[in-house]
DRENZAFI-812337 format. One record per residue: residue in three letters; x, y, z of N, C-alpha, C in turn; residue number from 1. Coordinates in nm, 4 decimals. Atoms other than C-alpha are relative to their C-alpha. Example, Ala and Ser with C-alpha at 12.3 -4.5 7.8 and 13.67 -1.06 7.14 Angstrom:
<sites>
   aa       n_x       n_y       n_z      ca_x      ca_y      ca_z       c_x       c_y       c_z    i
  Ala    0.0890   -0.1190    0.0000    1.2300   -0.4500    0.7800    0.0900    0.1200    0.0000    1
  Ser   -0.0820   -0.1190   -0.0060    1.3670   -0.1060    0.7140   -0.0770    0.1090    0.0730    2
</sites>
This chain:
<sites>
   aa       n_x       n_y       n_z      ca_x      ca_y      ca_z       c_x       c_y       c_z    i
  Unk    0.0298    0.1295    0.0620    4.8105    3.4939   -2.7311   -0.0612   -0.0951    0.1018    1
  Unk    0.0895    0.1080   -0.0989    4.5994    3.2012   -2.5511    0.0336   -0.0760    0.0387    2
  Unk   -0.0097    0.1245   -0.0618    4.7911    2.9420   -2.5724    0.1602    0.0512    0.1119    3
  Unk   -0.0970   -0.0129   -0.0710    5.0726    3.1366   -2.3575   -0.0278   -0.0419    0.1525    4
  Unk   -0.0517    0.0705   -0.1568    5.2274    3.0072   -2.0237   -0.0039    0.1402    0.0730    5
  Unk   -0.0112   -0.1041   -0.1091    5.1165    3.2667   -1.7632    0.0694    0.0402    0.0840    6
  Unk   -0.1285    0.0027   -0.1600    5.3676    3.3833   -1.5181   -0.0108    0.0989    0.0561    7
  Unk   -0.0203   -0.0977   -0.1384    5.3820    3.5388   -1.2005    0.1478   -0.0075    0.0269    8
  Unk   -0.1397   -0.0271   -0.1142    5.7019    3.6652   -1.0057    0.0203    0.0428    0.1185    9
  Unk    0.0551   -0.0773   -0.1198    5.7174    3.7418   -0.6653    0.1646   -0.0174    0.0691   10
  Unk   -0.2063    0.0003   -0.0465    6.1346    3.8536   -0.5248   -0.0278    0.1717    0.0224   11
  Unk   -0.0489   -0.1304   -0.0564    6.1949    4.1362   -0.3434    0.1461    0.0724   -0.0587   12
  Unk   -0.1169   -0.1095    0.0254    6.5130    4.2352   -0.5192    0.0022    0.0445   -0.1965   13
  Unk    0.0748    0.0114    0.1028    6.3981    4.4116   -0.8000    0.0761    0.0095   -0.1597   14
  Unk   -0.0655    0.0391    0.1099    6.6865    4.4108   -1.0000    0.0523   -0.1573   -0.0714   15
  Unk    0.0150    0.1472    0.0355    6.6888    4.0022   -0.9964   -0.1640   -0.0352   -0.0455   16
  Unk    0.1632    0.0421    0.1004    6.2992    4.0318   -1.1178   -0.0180    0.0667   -0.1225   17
  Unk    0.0120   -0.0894    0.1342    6.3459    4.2676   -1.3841    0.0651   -0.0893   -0.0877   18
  Unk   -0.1520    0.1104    0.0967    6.6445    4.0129   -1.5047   -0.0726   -0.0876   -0.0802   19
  Unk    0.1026    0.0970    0.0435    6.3874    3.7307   -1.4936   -0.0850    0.0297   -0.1553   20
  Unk    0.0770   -0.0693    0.0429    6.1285    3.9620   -1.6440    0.0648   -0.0447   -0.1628   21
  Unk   -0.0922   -0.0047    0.1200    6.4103    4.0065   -1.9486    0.0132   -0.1379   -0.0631   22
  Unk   -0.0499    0.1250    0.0978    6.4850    3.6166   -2.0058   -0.1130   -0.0560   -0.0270   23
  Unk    0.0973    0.0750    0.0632    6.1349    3.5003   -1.9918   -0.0992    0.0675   -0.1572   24
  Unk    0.0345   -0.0453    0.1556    6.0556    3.7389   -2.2801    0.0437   -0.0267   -0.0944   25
  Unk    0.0187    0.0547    0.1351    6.2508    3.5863   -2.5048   -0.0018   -0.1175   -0.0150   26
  Unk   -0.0086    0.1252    0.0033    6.1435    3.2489   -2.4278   -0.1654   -0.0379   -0.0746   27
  Unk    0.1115   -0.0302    0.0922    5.8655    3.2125   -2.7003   -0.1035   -0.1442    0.0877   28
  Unk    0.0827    0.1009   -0.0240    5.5234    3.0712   -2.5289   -0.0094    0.0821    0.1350   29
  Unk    0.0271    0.0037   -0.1570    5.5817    3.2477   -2.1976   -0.0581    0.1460    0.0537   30
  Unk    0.0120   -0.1112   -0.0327    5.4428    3.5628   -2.0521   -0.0458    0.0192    0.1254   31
  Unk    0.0148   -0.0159   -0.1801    5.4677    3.7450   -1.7289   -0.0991    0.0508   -0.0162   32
  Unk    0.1799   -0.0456    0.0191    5.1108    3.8625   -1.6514    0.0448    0.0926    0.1601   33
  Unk   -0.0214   -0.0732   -0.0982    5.2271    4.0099   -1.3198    0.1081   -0.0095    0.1040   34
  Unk   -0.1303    0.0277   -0.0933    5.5559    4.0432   -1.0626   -0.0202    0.1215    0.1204   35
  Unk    0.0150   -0.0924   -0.1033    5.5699    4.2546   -0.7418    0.1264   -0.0961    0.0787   36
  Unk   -0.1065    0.0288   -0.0681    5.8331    4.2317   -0.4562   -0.0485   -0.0248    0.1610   37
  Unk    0.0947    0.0340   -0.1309    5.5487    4.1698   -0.1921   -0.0961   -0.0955   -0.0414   38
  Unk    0.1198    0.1057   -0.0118    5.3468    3.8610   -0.1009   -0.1415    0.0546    0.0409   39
  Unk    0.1160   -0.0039    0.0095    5.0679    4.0320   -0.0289   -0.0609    0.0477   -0.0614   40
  Unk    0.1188   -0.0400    0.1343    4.9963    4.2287   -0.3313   -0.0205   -0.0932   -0.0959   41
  Unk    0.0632    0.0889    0.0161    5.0319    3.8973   -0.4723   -0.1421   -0.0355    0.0242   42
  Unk    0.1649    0.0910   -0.0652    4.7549    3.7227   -0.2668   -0.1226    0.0772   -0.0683   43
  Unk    0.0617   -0.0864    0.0807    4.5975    4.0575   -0.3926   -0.1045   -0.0735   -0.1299   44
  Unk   -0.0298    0.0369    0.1931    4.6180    3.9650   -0.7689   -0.0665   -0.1513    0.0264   45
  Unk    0.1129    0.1137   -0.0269    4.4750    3.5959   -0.6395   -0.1032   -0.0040    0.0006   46
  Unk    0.1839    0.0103   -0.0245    4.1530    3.6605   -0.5754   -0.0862    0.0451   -0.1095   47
  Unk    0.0646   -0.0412    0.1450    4.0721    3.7564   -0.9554    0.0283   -0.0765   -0.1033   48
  Unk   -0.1163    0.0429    0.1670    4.3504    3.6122   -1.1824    0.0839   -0.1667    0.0849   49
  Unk   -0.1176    0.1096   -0.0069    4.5626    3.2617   -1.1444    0.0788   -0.0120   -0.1176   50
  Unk   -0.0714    0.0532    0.1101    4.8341    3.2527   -1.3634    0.0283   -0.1364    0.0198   51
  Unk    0.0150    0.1400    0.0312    4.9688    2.9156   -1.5116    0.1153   -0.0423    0.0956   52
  Unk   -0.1448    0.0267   -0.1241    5.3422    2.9328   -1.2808   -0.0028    0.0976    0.0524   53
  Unk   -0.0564   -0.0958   -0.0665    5.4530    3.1149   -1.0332    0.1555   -0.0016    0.0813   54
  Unk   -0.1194    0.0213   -0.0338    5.7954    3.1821   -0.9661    0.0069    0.0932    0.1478   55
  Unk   -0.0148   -0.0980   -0.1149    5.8644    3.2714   -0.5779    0.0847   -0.0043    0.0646   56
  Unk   -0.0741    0.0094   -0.0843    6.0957    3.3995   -0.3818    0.0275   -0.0899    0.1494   57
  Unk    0.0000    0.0053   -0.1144    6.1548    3.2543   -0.0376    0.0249    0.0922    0.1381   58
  Unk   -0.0154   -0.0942   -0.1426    6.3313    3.5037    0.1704   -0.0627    0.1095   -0.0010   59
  Unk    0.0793   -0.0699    0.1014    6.0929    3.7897    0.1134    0.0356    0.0886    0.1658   60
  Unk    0.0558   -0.0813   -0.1148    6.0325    4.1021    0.4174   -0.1390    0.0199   -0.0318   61
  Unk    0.1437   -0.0230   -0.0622    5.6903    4.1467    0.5663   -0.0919   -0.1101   -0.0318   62
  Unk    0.0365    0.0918    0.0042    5.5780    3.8363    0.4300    0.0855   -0.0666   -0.0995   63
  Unk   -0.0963    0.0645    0.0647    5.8243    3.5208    0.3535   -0.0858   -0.0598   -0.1121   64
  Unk    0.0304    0.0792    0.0891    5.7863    3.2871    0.0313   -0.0615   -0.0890    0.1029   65
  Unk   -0.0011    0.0607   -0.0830    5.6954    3.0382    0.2938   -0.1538    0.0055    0.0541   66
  Unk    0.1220   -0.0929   -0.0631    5.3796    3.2466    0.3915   -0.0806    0.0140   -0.0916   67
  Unk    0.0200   -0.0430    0.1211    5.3374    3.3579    0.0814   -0.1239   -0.1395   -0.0816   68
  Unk    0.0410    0.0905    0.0532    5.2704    2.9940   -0.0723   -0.1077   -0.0134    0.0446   69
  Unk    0.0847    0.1404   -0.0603    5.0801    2.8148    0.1934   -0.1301    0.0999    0.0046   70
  Unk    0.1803   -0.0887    0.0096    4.7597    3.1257    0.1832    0.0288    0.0258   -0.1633   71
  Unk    0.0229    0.0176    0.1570    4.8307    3.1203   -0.2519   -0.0586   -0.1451    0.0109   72
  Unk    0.0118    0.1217    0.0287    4.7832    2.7390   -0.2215   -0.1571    0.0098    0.0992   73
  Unk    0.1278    0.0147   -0.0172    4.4668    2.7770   -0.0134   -0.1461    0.0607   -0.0556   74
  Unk    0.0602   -0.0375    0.1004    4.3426    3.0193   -0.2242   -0.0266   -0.0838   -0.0836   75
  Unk    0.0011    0.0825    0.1320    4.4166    2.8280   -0.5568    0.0886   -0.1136    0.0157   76
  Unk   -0.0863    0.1110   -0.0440    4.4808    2.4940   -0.4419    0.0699   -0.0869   -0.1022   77
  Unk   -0.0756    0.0756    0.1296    4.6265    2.3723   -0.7979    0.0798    0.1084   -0.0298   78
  Unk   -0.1224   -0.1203    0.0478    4.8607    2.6893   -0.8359    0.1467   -0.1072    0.0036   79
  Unk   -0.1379    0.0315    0.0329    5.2050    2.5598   -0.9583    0.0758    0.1446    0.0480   80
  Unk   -0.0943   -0.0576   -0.0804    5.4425    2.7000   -0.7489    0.1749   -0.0377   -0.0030   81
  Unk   -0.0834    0.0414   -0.0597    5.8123    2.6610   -0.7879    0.1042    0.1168    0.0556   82
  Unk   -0.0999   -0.0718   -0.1300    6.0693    2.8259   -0.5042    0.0953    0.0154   -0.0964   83
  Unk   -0.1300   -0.0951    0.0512    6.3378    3.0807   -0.6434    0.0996   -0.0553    0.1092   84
  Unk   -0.0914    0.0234   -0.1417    6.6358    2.9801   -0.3821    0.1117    0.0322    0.0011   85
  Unk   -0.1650    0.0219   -0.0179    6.9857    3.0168   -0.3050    0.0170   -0.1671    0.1442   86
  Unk   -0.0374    0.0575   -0.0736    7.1598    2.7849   -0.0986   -0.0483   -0.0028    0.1502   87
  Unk    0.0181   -0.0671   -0.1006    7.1334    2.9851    0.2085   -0.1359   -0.0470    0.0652   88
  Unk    0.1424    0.0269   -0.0150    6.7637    2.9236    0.1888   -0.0245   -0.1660    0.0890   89
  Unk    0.0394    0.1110    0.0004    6.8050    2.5651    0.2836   -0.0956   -0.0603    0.1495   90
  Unk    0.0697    0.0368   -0.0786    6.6377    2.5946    0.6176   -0.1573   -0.0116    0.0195   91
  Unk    0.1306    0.0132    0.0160    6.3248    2.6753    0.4615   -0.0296   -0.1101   -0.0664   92
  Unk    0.0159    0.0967    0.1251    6.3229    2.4022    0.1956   -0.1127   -0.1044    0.0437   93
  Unk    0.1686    0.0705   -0.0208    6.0412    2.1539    0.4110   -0.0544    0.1066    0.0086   94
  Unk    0.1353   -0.1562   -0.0072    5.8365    2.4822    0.5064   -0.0699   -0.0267   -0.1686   95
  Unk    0.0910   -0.0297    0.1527    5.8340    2.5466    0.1102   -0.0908   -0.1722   -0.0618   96
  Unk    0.0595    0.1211    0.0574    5.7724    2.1507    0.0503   -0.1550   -0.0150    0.0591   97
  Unk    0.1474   -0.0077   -0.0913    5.4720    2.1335    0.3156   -0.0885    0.0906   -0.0691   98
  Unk    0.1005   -0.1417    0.0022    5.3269    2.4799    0.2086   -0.0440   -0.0986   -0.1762   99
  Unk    0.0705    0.0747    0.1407    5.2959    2.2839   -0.1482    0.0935    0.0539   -0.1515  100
  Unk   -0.0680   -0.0467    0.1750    5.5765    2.4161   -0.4277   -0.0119   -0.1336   -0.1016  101
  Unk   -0.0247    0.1365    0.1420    5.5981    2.1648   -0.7323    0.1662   -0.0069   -0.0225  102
  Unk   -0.1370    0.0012    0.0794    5.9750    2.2371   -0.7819    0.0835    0.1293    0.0308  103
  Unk   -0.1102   -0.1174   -0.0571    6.2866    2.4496   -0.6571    0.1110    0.0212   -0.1210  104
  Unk   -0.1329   -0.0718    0.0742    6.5458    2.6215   -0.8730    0.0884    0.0942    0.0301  105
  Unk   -0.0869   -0.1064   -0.0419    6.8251    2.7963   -0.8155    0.0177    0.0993   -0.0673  106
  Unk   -0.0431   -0.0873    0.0433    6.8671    3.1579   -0.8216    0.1288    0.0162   -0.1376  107
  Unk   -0.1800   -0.0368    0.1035    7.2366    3.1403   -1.0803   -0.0736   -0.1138   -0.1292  108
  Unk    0.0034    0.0596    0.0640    7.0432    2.9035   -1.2725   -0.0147    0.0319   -0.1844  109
  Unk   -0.0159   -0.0657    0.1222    7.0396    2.9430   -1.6764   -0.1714   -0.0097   -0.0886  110
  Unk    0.1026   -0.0157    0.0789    6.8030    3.0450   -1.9168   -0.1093   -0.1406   -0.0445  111
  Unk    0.0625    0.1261    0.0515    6.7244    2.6457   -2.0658   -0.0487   -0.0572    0.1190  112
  Unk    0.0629    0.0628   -0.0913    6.6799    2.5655   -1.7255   -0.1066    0.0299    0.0696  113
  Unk    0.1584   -0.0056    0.0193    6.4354    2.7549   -1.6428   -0.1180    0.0578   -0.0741  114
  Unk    0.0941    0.0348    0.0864    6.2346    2.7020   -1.9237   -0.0219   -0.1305    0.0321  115
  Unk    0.0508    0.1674   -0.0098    6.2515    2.3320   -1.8692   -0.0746   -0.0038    0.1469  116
  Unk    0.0794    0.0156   -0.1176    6.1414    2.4202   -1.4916   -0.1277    0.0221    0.0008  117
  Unk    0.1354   -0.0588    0.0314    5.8344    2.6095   -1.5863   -0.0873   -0.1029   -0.1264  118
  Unk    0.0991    0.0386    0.0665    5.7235    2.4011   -1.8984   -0.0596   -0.1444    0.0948  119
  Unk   -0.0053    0.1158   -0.0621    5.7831    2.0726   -1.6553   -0.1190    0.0060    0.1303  120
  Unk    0.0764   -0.0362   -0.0857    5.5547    2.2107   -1.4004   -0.1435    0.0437   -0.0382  121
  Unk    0.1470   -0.0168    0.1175    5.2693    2.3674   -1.6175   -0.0299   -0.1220   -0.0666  122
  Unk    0.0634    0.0719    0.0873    5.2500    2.0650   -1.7981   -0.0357   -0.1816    0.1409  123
  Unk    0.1156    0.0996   -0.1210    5.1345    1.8940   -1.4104    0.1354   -0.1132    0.0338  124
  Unk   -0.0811    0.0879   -0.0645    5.5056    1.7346   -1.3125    0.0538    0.0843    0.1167  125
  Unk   -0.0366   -0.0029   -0.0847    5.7190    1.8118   -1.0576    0.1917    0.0458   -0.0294  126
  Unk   -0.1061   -0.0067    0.0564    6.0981    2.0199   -1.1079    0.0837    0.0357    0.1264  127
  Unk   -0.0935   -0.0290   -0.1045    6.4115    2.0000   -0.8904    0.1184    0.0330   -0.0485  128
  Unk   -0.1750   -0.0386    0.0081    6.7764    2.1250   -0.9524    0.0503   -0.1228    0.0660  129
  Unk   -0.1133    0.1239   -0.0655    7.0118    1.8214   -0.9010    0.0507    0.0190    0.1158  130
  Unk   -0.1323   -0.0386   -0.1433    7.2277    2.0416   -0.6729   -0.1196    0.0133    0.1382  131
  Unk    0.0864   -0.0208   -0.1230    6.9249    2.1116   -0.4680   -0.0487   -0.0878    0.0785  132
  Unk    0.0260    0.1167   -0.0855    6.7965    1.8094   -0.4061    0.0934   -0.1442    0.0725  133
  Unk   -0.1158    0.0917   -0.0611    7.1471    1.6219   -0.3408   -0.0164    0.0854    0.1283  134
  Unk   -0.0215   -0.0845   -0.0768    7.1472    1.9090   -0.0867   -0.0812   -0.0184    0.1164  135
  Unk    0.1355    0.0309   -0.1153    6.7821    1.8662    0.0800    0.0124   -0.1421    0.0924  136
  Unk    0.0459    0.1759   -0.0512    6.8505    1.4576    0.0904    0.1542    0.0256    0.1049  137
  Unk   -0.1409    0.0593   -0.0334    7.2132    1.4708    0.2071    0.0163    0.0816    0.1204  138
  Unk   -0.0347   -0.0922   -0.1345    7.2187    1.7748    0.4816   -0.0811    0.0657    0.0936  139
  Unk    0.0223   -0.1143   -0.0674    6.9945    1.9937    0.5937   -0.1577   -0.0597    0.0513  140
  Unk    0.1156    0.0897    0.0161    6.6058    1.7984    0.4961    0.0222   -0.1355    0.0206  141
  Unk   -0.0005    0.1167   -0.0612    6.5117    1.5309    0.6761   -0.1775   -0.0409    0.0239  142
  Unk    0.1533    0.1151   -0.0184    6.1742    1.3078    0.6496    0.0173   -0.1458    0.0875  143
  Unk   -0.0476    0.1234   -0.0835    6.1342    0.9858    0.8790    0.0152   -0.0885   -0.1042  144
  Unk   -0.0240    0.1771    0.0811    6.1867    0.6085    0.7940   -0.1279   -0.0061    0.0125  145
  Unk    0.1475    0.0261    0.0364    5.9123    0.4713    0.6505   -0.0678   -0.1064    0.1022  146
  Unk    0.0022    0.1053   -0.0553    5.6983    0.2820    0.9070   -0.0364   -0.1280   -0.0362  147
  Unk   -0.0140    0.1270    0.0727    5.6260   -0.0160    0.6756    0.0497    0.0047   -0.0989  148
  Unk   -0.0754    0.0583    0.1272    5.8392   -0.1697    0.4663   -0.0572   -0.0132   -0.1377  149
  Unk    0.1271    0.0075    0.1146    5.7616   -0.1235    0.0997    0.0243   -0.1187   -0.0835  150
  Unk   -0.0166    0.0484    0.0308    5.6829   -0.3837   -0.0917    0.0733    0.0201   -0.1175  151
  Unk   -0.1144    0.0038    0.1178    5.8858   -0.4782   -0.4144   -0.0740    0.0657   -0.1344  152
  Unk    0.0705   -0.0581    0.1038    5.5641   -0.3252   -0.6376    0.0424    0.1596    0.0169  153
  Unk    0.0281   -0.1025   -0.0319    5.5581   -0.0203   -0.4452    0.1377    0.0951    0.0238  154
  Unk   -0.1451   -0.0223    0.0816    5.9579    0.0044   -0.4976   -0.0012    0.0741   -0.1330  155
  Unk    0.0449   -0.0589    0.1490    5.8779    0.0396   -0.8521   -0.0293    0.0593   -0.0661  156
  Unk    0.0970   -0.0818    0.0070    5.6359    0.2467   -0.8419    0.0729    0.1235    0.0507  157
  Unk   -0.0431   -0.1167   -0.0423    5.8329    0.4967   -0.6096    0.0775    0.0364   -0.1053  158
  Unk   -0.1404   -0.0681    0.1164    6.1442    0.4982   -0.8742   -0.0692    0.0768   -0.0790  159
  Unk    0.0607   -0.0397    0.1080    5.8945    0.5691   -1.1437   -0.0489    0.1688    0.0533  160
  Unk    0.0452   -0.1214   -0.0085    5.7336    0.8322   -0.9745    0.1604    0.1261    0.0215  161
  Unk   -0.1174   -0.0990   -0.0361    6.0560    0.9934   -0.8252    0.0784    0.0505   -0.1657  162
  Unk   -0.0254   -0.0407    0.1475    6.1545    0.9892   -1.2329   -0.1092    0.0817   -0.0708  163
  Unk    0.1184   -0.0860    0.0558    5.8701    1.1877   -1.3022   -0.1188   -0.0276   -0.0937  164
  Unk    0.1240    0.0647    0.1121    5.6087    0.9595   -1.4799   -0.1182    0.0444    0.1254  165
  Unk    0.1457    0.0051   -0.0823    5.2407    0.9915   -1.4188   -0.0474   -0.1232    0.0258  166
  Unk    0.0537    0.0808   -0.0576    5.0274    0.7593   -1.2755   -0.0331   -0.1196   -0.1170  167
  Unk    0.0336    0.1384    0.1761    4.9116    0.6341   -1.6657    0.1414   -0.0350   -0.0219  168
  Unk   -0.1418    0.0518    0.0060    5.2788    0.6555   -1.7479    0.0503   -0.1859    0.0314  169
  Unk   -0.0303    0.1619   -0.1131    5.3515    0.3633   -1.4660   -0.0801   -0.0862   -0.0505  170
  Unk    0.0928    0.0894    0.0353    5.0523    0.1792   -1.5425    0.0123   -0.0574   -0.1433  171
  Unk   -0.0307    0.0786    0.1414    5.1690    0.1545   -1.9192    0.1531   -0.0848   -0.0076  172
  Unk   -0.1235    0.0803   -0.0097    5.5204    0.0542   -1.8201   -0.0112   -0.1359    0.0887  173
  Unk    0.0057    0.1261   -0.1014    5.4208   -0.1891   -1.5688   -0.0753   -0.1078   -0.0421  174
  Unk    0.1576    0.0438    0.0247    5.1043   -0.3096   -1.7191   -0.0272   -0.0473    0.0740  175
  Unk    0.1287   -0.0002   -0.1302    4.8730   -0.2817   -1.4529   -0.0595    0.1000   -0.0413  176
  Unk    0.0735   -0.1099    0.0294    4.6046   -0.0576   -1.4362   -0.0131    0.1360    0.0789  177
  Unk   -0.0160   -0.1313   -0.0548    4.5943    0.3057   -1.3572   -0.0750    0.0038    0.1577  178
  Unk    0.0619   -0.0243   -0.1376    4.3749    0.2626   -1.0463    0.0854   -0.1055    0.0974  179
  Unk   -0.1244    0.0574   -0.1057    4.6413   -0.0001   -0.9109    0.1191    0.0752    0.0164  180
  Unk   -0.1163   -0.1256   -0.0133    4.9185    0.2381   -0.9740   -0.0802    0.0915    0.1604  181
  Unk    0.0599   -0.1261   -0.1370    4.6971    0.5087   -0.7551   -0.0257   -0.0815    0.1520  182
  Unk   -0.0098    0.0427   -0.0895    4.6436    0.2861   -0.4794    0.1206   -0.0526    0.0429  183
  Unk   -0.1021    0.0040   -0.0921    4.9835    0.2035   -0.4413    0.0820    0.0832    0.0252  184
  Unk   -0.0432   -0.1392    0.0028    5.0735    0.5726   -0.4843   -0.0390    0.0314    0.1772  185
  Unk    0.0750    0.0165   -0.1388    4.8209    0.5874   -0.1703    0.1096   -0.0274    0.0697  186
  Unk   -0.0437    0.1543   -0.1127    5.0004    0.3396    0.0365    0.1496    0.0876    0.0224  187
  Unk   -0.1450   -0.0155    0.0017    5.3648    0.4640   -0.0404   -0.0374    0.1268    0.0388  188
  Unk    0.0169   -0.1744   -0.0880    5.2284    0.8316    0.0667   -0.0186   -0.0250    0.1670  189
  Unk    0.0200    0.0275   -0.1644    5.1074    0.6732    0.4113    0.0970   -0.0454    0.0543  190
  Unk   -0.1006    0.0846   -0.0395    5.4057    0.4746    0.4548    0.1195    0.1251    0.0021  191
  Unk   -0.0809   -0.0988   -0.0296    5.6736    0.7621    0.4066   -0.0688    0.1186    0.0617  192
  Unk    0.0594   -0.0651   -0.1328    5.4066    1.0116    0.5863    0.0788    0.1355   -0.0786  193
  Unk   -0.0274   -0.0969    0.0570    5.4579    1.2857    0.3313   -0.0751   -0.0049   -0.0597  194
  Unk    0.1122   -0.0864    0.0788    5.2380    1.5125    0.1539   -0.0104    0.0237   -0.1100  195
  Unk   -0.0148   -0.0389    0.1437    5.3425    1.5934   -0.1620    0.1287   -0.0696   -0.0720  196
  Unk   -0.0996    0.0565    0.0562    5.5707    1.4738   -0.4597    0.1648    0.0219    0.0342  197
  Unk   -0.1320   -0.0522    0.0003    5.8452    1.7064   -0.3661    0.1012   -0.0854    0.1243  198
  Unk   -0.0211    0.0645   -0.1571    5.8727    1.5209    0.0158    0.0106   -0.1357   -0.0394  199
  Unk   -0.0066    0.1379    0.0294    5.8397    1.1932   -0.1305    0.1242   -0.0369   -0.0628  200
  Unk   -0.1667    0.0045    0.1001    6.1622    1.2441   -0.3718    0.1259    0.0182    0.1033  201
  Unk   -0.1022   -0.0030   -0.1007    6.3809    1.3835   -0.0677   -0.0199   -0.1472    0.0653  202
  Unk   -0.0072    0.1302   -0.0579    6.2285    1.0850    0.1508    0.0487   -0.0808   -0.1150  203
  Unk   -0.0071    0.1038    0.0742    6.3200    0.8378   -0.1014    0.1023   -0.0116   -0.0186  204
  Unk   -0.1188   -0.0198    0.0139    6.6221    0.9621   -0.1471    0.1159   -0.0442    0.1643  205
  Unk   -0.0351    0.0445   -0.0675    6.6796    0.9365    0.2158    0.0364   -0.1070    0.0568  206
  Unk    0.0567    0.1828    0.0082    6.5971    0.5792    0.2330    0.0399   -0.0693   -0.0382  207
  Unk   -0.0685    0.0571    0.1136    6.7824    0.4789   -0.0021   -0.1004   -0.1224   -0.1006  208
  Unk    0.0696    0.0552    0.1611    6.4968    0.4051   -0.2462   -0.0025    0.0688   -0.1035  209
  Unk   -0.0335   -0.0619    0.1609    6.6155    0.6289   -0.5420    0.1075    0.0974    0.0584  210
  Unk   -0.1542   -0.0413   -0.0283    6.9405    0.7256   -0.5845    0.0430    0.1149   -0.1535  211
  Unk    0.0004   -0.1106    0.0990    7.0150    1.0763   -0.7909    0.1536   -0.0781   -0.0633  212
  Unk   -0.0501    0.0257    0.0876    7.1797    1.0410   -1.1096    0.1450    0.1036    0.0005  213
</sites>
């Protein structure tokens, strides 16, 4: 069907990808298009095909998730990526943020959840596990202090984003206009000195400018 959600898998243990394999089949809308237990027959499969998610391991042999991402993401620099993890994993967790994932989930996690991780990501947001990201902000992940102070717009603006609105989103709640939103998106990226949404939510968290629910 056309309008299905493409999926990749990439986990070395192949009785936790077959599992996968099993729940995303009966999640109507979704189909695996390809899984392997190596990143590089991945990268392979890149250079022809992009599916719409890709679910990846981190701890992987002969090439990590970690590795894996950051030459998928230069390949196909809009690939939705979110990190398979356990706990254990947590020393990779900036690596995977830097290399560019959209969103981490935990290995034990349940069927509704990830469906809500994958449609939340395909549809161009950003998905974290609660436990994961109390985890990233509180122990292990660490981003600096921001070197300027943000103003009281750009406050606003962070909550919103760290809640997962888009840029129009903000701009309709705030009323302002979408190209003031993006420039103070700008600003609050230079000021916490992070790369992506996922780094901006830990920093923010660090900071104590958004505080998990």
């Amino acid at each position: 069907m056309e309008n299905q959600i493409k999926i990749a898998i990439i986990d070395d243990h192949d009785l936790f990808r077959e599992g996968i394999k099993l729940v995303i089949g009966q999640i109507e809308g979704f189909e695996v298009v390809f899984d392997t237990s190596n990143g590089n027959y991945f990268l392979q499969f890149l250079q022809n095909t992009c599916p719409d998610v890709v679910l990846m391991d981190i701890g992987m042999p002969i090439i990590d998730g970690v590795e894996t991402t950051r030459k998928a993401m230069a390949l196909r620099p809009n690939l939705n990526v979110i990190a398979l993890t356990m706990f254990a994993d947590m020393t990779h967790y900036t690596q995977m943020i830097n290399a560019g994932v959209k969103g981490f989930i935990l290995k034990k996690a349940n069927k509704f959840e990830l469906q809500q991780a994958i449609n939340t990501v395909f549809e161009g947001g950003n998905y974290f596990s609660q436990e994961i990201l109390q985890k990233m902000a509180f122990q292990s992940v660490r981003f600096p202090t921001a070197t300027n102070q943000l103003t009281n717009r750009e406050i606003d603006i962070l909550n919103l984003i760290c809640q997962g609105l888009t840029s129009h989103e903000i701009a309709e709640k705030l009323f302002i206009s979408a190209k003031t939103v993006e420039t103070h998106r700008s600003n609050i990226f230079l000021k916490a000195d992070v790369h992506n949404i996922a780094g901006l939510i830990v920093w923010a968290i660090n900071n104590n400018y958004f505080a998990l629910e």
